[in-house]
C-alpha positions as CSV (number, residue, x, y, z in Angstrom):
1,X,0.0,0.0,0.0
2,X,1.1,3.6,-0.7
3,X,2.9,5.0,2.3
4,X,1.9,7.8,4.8
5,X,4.3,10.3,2.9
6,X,2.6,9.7,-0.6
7,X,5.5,7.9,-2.4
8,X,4.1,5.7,-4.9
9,X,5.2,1.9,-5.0
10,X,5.8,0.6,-8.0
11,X,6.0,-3.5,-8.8
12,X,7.8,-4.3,-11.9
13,X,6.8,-7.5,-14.0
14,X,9.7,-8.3,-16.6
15,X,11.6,-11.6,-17.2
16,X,14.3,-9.3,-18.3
17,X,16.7,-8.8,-16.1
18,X,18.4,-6.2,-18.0
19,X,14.7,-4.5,-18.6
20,X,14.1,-4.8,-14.7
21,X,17.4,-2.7,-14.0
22,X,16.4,-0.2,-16.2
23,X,13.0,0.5,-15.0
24,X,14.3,-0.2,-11.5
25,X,16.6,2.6,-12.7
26,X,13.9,5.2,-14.3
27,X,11.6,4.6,-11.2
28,X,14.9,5.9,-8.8
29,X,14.9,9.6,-11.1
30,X,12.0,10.9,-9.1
31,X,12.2,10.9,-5.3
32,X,8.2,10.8,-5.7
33,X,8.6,6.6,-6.4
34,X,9.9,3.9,-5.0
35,X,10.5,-0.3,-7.0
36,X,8.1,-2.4,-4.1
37,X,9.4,-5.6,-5.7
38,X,9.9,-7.2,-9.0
39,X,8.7,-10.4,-10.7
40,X,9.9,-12.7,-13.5
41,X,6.7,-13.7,-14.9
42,X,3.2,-13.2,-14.8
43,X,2.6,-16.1,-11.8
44,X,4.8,-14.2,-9.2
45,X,3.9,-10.8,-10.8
46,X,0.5,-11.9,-8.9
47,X,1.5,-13.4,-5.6
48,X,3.2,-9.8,-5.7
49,X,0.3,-7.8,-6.4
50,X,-1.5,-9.7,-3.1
51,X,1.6,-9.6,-1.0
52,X,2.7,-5.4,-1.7
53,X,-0.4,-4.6,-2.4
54,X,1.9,-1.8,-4.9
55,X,0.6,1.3,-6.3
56,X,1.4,0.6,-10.0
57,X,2.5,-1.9,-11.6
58,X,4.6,-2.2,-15.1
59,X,4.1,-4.8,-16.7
60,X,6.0,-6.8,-19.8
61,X,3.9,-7.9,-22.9
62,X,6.0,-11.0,-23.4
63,X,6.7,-13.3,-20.8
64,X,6.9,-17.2,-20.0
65,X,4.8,-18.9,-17.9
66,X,1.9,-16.1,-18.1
67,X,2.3,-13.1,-20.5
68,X,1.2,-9.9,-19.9
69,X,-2.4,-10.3,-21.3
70,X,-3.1,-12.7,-19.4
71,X,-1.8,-11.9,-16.3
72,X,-3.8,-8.7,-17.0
73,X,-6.8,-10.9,-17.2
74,X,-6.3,-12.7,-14.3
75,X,-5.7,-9.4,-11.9
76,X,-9.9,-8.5,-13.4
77,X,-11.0,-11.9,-12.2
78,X,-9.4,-11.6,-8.8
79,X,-10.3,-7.6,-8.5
80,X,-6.8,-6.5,-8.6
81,X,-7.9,-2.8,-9.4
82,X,-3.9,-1.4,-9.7
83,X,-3.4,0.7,-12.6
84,X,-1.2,-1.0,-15.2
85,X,1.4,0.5,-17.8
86,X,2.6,-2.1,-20.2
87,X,5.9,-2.3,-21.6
88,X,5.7,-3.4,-25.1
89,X,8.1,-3.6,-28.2
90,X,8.0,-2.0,-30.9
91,X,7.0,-5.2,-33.1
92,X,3.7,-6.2,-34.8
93,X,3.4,-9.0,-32.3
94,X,4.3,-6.8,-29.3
95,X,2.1,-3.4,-30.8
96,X,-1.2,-6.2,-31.1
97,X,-0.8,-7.6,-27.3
98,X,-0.7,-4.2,-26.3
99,X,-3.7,-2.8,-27.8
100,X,-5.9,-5.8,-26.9
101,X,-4.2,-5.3,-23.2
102,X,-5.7,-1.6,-23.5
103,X,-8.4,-2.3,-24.5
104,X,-8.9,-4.6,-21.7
105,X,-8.0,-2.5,-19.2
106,X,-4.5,-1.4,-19.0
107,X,-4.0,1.8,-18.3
108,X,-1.4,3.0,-20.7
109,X,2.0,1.6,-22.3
110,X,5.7,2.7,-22.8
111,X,8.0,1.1,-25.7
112,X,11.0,-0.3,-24.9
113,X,13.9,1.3,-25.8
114,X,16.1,-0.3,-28.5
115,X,19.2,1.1,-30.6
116,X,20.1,3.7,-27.6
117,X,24.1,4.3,-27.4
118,X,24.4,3.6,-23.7
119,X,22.1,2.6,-20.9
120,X,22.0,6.0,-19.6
121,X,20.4,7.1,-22.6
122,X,18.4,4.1,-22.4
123,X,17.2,5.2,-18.8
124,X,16.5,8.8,-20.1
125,X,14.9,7.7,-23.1
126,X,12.8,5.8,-21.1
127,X,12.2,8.1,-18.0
128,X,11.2,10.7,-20.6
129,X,8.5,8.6,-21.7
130,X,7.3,7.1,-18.1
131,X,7.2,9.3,-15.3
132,X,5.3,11.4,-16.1
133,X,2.6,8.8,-17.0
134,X,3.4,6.6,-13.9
135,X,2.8,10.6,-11.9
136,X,-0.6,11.0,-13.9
137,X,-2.1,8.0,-12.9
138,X,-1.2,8.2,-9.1
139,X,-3.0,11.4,-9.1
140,X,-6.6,9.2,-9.6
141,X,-5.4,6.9,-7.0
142,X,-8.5,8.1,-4.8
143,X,-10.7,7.3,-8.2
144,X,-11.2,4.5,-10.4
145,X,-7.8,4.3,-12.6
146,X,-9.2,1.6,-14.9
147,X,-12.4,1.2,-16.9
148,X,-14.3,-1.3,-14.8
149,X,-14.9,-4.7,-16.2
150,X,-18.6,-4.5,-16.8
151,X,-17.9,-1.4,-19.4
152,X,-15.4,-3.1,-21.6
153,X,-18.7,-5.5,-23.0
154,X,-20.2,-4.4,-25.7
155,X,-22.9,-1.9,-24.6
156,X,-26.6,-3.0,-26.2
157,X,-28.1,-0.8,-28.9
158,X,-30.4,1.6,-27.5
159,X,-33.8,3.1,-27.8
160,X,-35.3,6.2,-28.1
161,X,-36.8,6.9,-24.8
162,X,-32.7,5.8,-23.5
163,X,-31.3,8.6,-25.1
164,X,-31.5,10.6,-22.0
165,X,-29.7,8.2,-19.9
166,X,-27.1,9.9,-17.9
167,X,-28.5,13.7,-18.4
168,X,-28.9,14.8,-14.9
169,X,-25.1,15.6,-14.8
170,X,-24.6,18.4,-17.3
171,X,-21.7,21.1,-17.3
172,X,-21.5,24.5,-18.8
173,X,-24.8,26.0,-19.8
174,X,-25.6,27.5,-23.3
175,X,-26.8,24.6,-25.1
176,X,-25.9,24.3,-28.7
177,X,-29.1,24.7,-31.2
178,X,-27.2,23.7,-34.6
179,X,-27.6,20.3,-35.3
180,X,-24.1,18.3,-35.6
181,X,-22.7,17.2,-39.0
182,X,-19.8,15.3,-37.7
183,X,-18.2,13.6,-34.3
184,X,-14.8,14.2,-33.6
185,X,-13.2,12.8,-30.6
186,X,-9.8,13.0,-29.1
187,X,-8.0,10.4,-26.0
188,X,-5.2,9.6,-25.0
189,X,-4.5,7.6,-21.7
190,X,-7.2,4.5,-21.6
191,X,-8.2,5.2,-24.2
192,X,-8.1,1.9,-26.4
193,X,-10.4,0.4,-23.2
194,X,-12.8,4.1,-23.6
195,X,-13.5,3.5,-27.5
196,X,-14.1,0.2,-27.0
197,X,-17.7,1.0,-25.0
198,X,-18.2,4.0,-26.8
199,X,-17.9,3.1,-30.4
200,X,-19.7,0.0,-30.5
201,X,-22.7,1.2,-29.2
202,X,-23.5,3.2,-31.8
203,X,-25.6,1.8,-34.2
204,X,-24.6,1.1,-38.4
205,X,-27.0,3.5,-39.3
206,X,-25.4,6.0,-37.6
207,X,-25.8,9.4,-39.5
208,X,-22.5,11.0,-39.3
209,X,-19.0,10.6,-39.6
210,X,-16.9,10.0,-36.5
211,X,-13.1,11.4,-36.5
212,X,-10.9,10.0,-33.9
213,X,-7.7,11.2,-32.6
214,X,-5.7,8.7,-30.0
215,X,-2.3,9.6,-29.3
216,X,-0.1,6.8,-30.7
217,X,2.5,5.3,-32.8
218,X,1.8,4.4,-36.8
219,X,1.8,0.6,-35.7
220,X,-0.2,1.1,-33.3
221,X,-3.0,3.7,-34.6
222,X,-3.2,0.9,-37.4
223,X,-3.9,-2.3,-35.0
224,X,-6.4,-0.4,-33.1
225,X,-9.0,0.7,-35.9
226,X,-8.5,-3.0,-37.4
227,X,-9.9,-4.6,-33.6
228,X,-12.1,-1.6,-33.6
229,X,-13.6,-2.4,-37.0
230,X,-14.2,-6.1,-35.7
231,X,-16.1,-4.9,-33.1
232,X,-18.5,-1.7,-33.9
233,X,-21.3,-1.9,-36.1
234,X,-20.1,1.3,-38.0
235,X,-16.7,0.7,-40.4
236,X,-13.4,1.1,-38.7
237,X,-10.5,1.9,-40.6
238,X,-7.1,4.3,-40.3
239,X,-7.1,7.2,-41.9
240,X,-5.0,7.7,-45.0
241,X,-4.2,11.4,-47.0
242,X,-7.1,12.1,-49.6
243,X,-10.1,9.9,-47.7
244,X,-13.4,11.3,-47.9
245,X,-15.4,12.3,-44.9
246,X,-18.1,9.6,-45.6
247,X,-21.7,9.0,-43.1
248,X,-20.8,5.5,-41.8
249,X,-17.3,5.9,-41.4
250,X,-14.9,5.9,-38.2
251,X,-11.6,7.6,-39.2
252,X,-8.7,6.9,-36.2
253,X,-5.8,9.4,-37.0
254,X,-2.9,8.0,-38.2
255,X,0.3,8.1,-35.6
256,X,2.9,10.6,-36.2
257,X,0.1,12.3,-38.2
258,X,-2.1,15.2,-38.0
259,X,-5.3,14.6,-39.6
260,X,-6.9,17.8,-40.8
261,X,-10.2,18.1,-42.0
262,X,-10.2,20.0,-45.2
263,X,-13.3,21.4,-47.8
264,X,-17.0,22.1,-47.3
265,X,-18.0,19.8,-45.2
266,X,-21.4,21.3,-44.6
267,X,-22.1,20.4,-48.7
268,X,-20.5,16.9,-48.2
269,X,-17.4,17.6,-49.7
270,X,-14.9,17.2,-46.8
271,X,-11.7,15.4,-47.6
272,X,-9.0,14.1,-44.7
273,X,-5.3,15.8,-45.2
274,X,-2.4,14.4,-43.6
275,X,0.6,15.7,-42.4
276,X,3.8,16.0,-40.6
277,X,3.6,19.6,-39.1
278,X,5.5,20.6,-36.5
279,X,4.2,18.6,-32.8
280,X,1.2,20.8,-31.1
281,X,0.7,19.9,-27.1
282,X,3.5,17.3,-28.1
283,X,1.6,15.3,-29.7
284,X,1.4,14.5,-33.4
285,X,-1.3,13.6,-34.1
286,X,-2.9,16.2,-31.9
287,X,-6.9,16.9,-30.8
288,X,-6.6,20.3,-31.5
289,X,-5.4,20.5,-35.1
290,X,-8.2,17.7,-35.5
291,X,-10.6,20.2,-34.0
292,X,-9.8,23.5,-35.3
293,X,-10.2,22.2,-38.9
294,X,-13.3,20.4,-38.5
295,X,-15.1,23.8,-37.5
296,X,-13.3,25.2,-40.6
297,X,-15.2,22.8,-42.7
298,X,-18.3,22.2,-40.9
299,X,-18.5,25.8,-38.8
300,X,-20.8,25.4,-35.6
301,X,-22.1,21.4,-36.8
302,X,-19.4,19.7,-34.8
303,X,-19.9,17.6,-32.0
304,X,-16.7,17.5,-29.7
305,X,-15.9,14.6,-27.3
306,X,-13.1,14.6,-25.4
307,X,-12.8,11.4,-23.1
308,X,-9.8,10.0,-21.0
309,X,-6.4,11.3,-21.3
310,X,-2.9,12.9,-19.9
311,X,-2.2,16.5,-20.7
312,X,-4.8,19.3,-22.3
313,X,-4.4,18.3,-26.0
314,X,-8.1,19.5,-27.4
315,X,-8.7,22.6,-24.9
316,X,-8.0,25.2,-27.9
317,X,-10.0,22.9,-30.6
318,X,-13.1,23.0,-28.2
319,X,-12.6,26.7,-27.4
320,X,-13.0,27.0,-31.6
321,X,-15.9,24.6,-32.1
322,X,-18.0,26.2,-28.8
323,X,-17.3,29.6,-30.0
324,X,-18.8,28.7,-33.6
325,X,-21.6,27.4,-31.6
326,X,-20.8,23.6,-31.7
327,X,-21.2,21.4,-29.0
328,X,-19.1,19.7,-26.6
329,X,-19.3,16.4,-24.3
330,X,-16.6,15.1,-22.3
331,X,-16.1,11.8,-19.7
332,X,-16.6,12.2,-16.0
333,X,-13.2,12.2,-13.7
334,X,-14.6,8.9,-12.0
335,X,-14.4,6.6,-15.3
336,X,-11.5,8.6,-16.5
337,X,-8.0,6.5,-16.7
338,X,-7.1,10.2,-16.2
339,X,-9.0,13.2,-15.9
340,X,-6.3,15.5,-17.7
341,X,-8.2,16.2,-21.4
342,X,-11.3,16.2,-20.4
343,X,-10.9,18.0,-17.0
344,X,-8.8,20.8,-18.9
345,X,-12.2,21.3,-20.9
346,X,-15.0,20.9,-18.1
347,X,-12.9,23.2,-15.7
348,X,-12.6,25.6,-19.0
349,X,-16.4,25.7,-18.6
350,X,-16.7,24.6,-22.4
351,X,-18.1,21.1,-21.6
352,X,-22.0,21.0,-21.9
353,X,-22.0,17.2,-20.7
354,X,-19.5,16.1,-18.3
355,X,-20.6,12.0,-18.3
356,X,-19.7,8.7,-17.3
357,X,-18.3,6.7,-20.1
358,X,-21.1,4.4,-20.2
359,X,-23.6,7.3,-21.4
360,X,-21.9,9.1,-23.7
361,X,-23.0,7.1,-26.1
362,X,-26.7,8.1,-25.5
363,X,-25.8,11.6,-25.5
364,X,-24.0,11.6,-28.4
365,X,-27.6,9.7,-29.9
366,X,-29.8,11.9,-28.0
367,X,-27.8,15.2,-29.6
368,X,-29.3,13.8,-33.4
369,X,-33.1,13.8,-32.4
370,X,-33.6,17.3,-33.8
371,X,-32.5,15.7,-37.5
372,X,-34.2,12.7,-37.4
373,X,-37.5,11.5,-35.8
374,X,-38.5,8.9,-33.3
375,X,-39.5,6.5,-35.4
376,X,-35.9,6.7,-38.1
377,X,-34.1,6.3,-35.2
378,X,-35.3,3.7,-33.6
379,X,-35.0,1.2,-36.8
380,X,-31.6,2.9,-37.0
381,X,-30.8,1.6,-33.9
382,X,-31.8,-2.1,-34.8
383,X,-28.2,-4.5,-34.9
384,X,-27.4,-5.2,-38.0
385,X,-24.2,-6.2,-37.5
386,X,-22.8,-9.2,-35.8
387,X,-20.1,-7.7,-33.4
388,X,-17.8,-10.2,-31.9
């Protein structure tokens, strides 16, 4: 458990031994932290969980005995509710363990660091990276640092009469009256585990485009819309330069990206643009370059959701799309992996919904009713999809 004077325990999972030294090494640059113990493999990376009872815990992708995914899995079945950063390569088969481990649950990832000149810049490299997102998630220790269990299933379709469902909690008054032409969303931390409740639940019939930026690498961004596309009811798919902004669509931003929205999107001419401009809110892609461009195209018709994430990447793009009249949703602190994004908004006073994950769905529904009636939506909202 954490001690009295705040220092955050940290168990390391790694049948490395030269990975262990390293993190054992990143985790001593910060007088804040402190290595609890260390584990060779998934097994004793458990007994250790229930013996420290640690703060954090970083945990390897690749192990024997258990891997990470499945030791991942077993800490859900036993309630092990410690926030977990993977440590993945920078491999196809490393980048897809980690995104399924996201998605069920962990709270964020580092890459290991390869080709570095000496192991102090291996430790740097890799301290640059890691504190600051080990430091972000001990400041929701008092909150729930992980998306429950029960909100990683796929969320059923729902009616009319549910779009309401989680409207008591509202934020900033000054309700948008322009009806939204497109969703665009940005996350970061937990986020793999936050689109995978979101996204599926909205129905194949859905009338507008969804753009999504997640802060990660190429690899990555591309192994993420291909499980996302397995699982949602609307098409999944990685943006790429030229795309057309097209009613059935999700676009996920492409790592080391920005994805710009460019044309008259209003007149159904909106085109994707990517490119390598300099980092904003270092981050490429970034939120707000998604943001500020989809108000170019579609002026006060965009719906902005901003749900769990490190940093304030998206504060300027929703100051643009609320100041065109556009609206703005963002996830509650309690279901946040971390309340940075979307807490940067709602204290902003921009956020006219400030929600728990499993209802933003239904608000981003209940935001269409004015375009389409009772009856259109309610055979929209029929499966018709198979989602595994």
């Amino acid at each position: 458990m954490a001690k009295a004077d705040g220092t955050i325990r940290i168990l390391i999972v790694d049948d490395s031994a030269v990975m262990r030294s390293l993190l054992r090494a990143v985790v001593m640059t910060d007088a804040r932290m402190e290595v609890a113990g260390t584990a060779i493999h998934g097994e004793a990376g458990l007994r250790a969980m229930e013996l420290l009872k640690p703060d954090l815990v970083l945990l390897d992708v690749e192990m024997p005995v258990m891997d990470g995914l499945s030791t991942l899995r077993a800490m859900r079945e036993r309630g092990l509710r410690v926030p977990v950063i993977m440590c993945s390569t920078l491999t196809q088969r490393g980048a897809q363990v980690t995104i399924e481990a996201l998605a069920t649950g962990a709270a964020d990832y580092v890459a290991k660091p390869s080709g570095q000149p000496s192991r102090e810049a291996a430790v740097e490299l890799l301290a640059h990276d890691l504190v600051p997102k080990i430091l972000a998630l001990a400041m929701q220790r008092t909150t729930p640092t992980s998306i429950p269990r029960a909100m990683t299933n796929v969320l059923p379709r729902m009616t009319h009469a549910q779009f309401a469902v989680g409207m008591q909690e509202s934020g900033a008054s000054g309700e948008s009256r322009i009806s939204p032409r497109v969703v665009v969303m940005g996350v970061s931390t937990g986020g793999p585990a936050a689109l995978d409740v979101v996204l599926p639940a909205l129905p194949q019939d859905f009338p507008l485009p969804v753009l999504v930026v997640q802060h990660m690498p190429e690899l990555f961004t591309k192994l993420l819309a291909e499980r996302l596309d397995g699982r949602c009811a609307l098409r999944v798919c990685e943006a790429e330069d030229g795309m057309a902004v097209e009613t059935g669509w999700v676009y996920v931003a492409k790592g080391n990206w920005h994805m710009e929205v460019r044309g008259e999107g209003l007149r159904g001419h909106a085109m994707l643009r990517l490119t390598q401009a300099a980092v904003e809110n270092h981050c490429r892609p970034a939120v707000d370059v998604l943001f500020r461009t989809a108000v170019v195209s579609y002026g006060g018709a965009v719906l902005g959701v901003v749900l769990t994430g490190m940093g304030a990447d998206g504060l300027a793009g929703c100051r643009e799309i609320r100041a065109r009249g556009g609206a703005v949703i963002v996830q509650d602190q309690a279901t946040s992996a971390v309340w940075g994004m979307p807490g940067a908004v709602a204290q902003a006073g921009l956020a006219q919904r400030i929600l728990p994950l499993s209802a933003i769905a239904s608000e981003i529904a209940h935001r269409l009713q004015r375009q389409v009636g009772e009856e259109q939506w309610n055979e929209a909202l029929r499966p018709q999809r198979v989602v595994v």
